[in-house]
MARBA-3410 file (N, C-alpha, C, O; in Angstrom, 1 decimal):
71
3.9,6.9,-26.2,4.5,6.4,-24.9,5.8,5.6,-25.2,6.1,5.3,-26.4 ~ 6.6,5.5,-24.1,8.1,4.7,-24.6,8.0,3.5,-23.5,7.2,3.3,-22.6 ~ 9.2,2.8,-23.9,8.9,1.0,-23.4,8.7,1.2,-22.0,9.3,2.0,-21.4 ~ 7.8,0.2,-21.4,8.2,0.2,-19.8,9.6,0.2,-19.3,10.7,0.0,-19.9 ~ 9.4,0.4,-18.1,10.6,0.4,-16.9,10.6,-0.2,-16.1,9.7,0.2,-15.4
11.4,-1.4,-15.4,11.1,-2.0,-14.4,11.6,-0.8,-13.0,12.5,0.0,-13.0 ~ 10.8,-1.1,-12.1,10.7,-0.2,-10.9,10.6,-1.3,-9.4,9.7,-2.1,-9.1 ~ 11.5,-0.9,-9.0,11.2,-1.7,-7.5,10.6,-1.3,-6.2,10.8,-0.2,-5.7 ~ 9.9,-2.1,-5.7,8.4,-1.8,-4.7,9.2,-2.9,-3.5,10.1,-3.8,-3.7 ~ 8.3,-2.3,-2.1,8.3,-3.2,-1.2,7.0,-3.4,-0.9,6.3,-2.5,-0.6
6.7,-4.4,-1.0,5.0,-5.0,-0.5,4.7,-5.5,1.0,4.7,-6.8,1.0 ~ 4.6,-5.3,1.8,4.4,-5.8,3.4,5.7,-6.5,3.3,5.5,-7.7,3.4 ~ 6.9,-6.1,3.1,7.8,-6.5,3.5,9.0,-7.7,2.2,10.1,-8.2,2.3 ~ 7.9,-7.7,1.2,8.7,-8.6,0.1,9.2,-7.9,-1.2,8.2,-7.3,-1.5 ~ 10.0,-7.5,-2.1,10.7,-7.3,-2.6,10.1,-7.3,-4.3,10.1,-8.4,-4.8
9.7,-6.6,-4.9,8.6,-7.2,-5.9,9.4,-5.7,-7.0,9.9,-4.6,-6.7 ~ 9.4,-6.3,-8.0,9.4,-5.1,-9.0,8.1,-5.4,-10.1,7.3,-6.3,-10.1 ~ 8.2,-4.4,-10.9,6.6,-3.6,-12.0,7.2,-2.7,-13.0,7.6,-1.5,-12.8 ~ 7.0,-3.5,-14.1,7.1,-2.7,-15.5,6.3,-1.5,-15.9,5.2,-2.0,-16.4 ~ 6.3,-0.2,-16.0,5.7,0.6,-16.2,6.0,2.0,-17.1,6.7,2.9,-16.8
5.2,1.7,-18.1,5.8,3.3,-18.7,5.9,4.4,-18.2,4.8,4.8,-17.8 ~ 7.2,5.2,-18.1,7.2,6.4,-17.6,6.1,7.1,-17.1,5.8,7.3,-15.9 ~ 5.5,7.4,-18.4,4.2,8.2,-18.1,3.0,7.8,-16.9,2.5,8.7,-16.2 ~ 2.8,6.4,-16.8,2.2,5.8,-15.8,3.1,5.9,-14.4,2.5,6.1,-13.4 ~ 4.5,5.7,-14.4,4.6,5.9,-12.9,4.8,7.4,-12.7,5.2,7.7,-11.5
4.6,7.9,-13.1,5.3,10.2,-13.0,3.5,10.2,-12.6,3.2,10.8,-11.6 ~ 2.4,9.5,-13.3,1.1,9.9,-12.9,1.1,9.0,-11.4,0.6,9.7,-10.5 ~ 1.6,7.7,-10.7,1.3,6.6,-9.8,2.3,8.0,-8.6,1.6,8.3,-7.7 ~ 3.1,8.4,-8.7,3.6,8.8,-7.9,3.2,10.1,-7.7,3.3,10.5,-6.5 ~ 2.5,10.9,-8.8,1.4,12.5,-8.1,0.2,12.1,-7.4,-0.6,12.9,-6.8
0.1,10.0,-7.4,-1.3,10.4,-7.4,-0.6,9.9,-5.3,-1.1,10.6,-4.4 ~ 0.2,9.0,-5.1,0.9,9.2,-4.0,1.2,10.3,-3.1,1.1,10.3,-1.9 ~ 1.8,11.4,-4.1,1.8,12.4,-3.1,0.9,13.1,-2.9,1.0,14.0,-2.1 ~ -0.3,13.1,-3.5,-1.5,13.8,-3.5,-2.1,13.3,-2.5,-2.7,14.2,-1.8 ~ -2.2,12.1,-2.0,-2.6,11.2,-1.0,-1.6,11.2,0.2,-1.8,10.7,1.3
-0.9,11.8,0.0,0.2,12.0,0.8,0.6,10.7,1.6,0.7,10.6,2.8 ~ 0.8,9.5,0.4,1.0,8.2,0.9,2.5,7.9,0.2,2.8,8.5,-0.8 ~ 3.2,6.9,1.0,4.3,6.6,0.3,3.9,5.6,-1.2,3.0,4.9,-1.6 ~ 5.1,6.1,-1.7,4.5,4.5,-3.4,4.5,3.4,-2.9,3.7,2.6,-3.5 ~ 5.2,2.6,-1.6,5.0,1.7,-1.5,3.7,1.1,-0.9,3.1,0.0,-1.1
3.6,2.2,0.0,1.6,1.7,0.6,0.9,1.6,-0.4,0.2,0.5,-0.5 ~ 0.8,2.4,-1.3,-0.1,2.7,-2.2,-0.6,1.6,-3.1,-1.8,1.1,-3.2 ~ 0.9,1.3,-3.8,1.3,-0.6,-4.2,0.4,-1.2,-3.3,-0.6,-1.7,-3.8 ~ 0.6,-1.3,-1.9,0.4,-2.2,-1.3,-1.3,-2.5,-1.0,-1.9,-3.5,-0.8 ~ -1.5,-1.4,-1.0,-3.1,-1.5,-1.2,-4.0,-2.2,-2.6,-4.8,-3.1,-2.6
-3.5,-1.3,-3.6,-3.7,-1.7,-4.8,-3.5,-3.1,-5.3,-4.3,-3.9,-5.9 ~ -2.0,-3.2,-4.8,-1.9,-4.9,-4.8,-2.8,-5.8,-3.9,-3.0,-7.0,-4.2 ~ -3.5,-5.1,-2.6,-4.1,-6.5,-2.0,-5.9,-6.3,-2.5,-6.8,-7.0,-2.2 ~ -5.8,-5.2,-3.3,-7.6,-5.2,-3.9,-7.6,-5.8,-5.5,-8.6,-6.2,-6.0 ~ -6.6,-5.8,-6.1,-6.8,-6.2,-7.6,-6.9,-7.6,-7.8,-7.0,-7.9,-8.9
-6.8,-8.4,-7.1,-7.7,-10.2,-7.3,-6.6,-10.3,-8.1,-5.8,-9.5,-8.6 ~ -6.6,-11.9,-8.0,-5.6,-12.9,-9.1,-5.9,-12.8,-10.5,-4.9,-13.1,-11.0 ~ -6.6,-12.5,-11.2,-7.3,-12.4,-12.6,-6.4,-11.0,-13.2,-6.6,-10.8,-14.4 ~ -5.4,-9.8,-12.4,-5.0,-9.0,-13.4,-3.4,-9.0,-11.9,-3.3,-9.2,-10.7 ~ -2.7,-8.6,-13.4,-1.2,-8.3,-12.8,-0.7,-6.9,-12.4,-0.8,-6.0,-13.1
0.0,-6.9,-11.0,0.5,-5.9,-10.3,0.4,-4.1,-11.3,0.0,-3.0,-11.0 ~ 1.0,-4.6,-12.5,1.3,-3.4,-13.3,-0.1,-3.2,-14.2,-0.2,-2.0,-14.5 ~ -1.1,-4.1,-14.8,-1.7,-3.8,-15.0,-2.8,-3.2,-14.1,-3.6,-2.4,-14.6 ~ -2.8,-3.6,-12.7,-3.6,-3.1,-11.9,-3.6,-1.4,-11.2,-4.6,-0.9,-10.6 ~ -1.9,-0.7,-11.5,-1.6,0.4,-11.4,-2.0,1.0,-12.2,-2.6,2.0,-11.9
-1.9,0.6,-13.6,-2.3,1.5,-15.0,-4.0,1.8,-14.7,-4.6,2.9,-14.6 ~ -4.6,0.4,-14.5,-6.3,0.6,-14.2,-6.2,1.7,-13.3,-6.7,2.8,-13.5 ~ -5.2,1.2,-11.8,-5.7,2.8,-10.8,-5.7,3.9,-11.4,-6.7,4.6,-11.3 ~ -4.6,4.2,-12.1,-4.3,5.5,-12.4,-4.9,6.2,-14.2,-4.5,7.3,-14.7 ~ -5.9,5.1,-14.7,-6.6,5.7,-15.6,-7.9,6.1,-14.7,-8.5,7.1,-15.0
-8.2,5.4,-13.8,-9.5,5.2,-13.1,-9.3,7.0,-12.0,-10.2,7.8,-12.2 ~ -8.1,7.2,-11.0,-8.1,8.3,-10.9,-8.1,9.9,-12.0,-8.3,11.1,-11.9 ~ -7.7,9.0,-13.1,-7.6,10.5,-13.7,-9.0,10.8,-14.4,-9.3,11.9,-14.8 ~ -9.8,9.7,-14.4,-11.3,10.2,-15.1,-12.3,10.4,-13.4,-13.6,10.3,-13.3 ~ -11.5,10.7,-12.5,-12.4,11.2,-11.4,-13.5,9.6,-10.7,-14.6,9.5,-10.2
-12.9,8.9,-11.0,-14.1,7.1,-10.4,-13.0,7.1,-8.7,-13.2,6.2,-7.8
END
């Protein structure tokens, strides 16, 4: 894998960016259009179920290991 990338999101309206290696956002964004949801809902959801105890970017990597083993 190669270093993260910061990427910018809008969350219900605030301005937020998320460090993510390539490979995690090319998987966050199939798994978007597969849902046929924008990246920012998607964020937006993810962001309001992952609790204070883990951060924005670590909470997308969880989604999107958690989607690809079928949970």
């Amino acid at each position: 894998m190669t270093r993260p990338q910061k990427h910018s999101l809008t969350l219900r309206g605030h301005r937020t960016s998320v460090s993510l290696e390539p490979e995690f956002w090319s998987a966050f964004l199939a798994i978007a259009a597969k849902r046929n949801l924008p990246i920012n809902e998607l964020a937006a959801q993810i962001d309001k179920d992952r609790g204070v105890e883990r951060g924005l970017a670590s909470a997308i990597r969880v989604f999107v290991l958690k989607d690809a083993q079928g949970s």
